[in-house]
MIDOSE-1310 file (N, C-alpha, C; in nm, 2 decimals, decimal comma, always signed):
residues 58
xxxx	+16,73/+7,11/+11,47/+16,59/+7,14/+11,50/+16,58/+7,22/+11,63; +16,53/+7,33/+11,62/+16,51/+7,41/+11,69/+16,36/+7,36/+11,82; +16,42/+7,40/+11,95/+16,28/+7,39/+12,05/+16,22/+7,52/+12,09; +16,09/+7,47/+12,10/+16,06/+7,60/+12,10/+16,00/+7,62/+12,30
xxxx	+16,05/+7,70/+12,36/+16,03/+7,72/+12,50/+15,89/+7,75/+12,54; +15,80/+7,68/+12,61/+15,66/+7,72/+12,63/+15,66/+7,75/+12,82; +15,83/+7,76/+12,84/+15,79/+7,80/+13,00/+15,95/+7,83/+13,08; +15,95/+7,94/+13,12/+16,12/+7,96/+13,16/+16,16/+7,93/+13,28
xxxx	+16,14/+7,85/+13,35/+16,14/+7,84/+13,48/+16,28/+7,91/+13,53; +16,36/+7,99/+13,51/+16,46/+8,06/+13,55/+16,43/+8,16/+13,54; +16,34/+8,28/+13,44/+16,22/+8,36/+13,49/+16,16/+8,38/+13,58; +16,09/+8,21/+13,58/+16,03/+8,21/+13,67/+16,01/+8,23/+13,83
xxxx	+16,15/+8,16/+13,84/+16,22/+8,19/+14,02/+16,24/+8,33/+14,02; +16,32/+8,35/+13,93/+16,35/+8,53/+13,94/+16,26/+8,61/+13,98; +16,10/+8,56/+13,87/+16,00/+8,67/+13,94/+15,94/+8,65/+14,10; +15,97/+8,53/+14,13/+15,94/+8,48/+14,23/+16,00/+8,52/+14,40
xxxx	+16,14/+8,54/+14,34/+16,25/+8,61/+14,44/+16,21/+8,73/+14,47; +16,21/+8,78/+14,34/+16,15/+8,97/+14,36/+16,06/+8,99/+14,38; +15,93/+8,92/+14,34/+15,78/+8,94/+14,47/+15,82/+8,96/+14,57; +15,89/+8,82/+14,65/+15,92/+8,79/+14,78/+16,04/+8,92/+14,84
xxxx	+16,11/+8,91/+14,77/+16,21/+9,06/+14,79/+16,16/+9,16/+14,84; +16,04/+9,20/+14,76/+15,94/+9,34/+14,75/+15,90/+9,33/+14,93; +15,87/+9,19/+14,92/+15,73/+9,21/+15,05/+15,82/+9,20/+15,19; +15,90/+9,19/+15,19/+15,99/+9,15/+15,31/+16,14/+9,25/+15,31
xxxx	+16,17/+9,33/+15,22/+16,29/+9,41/+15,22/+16,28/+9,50/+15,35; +16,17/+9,52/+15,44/+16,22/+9,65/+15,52/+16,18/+9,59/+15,67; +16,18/+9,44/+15,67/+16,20/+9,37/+15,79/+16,25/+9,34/+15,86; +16,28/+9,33/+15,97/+16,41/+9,26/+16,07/+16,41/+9,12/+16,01
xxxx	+16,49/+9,05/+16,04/+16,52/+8,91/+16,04/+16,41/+8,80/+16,12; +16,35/+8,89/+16,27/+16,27/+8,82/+16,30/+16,14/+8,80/+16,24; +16,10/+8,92/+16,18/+16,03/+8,93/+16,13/+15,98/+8,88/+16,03; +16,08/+8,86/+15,93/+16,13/+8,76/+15,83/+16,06/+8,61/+15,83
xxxx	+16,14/+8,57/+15,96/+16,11/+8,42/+16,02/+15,96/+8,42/+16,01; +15,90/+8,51/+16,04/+15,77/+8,50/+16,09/+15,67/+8,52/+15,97; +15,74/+8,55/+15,85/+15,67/+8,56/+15,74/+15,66/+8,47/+15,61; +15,76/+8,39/+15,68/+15,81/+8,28/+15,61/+15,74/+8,20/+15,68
xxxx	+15,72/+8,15/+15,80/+15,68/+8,05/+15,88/+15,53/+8,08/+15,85; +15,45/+8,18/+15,82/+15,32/+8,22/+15,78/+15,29/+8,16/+15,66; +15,39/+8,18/+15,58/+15,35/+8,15/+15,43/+15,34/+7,99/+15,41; +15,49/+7,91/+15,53/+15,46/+7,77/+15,50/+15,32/+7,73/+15,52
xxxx	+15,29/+7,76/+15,66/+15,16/+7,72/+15,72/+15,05/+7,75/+15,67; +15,05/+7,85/+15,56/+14,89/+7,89/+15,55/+14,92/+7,83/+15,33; +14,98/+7,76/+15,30/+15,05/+7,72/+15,21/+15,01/+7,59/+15,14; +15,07/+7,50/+15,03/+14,98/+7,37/+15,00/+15,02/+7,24/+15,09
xxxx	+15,12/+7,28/+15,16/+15,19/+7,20/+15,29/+15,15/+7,21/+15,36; +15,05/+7,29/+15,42/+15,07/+7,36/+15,56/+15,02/+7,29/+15,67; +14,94/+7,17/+15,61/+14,89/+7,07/+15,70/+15,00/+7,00/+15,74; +15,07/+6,93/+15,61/+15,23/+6,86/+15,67/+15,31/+6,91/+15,74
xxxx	+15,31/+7,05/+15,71/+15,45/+7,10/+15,79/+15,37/+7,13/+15,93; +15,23/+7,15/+15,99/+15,21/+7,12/+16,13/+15,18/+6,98/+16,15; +15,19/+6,87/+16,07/+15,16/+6,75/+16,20/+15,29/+6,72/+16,16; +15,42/+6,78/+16,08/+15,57/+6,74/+16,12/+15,63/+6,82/+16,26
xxxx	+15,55/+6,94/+16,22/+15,61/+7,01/+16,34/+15,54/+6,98/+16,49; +15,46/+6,93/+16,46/+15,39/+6,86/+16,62/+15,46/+6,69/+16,68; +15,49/+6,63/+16,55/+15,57/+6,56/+16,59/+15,72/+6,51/+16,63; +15,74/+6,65/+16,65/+15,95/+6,70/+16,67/+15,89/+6,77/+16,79
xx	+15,77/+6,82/+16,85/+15,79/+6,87/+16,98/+15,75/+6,79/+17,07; +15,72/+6,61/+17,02/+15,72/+6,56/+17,14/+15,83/+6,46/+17,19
């Protein structure tokens, strides 16, 4: 018996990489960092990852 796929999650990352690819290919590295640390924070985390990050700077 055959399944039938209603979602490719290996697609899925793929299209996911090459968005991210597109928007950041002609960056520095720092730059990078900074667009990645943008995305966590403004993100469905982004409350956790600042009251984690407030709690490692004290």
């Amino acid at each position: 018996m055959a399944t039938i796929k209603d979602f490719d999650c290996i697609a899925f990352k793929r299209a996911a990489q090459e968005t991210i690819y597109k928007q950041i290919q002609d960056m520095t590295p720092a730059e990078e960092i900074a667009w990645f640390k943008q995305k966590v924070e403004s993100g469905p985390y982004g409350k956790l990852w600042k009251r984690i990050s407030s709690i490692e700077k004290k």
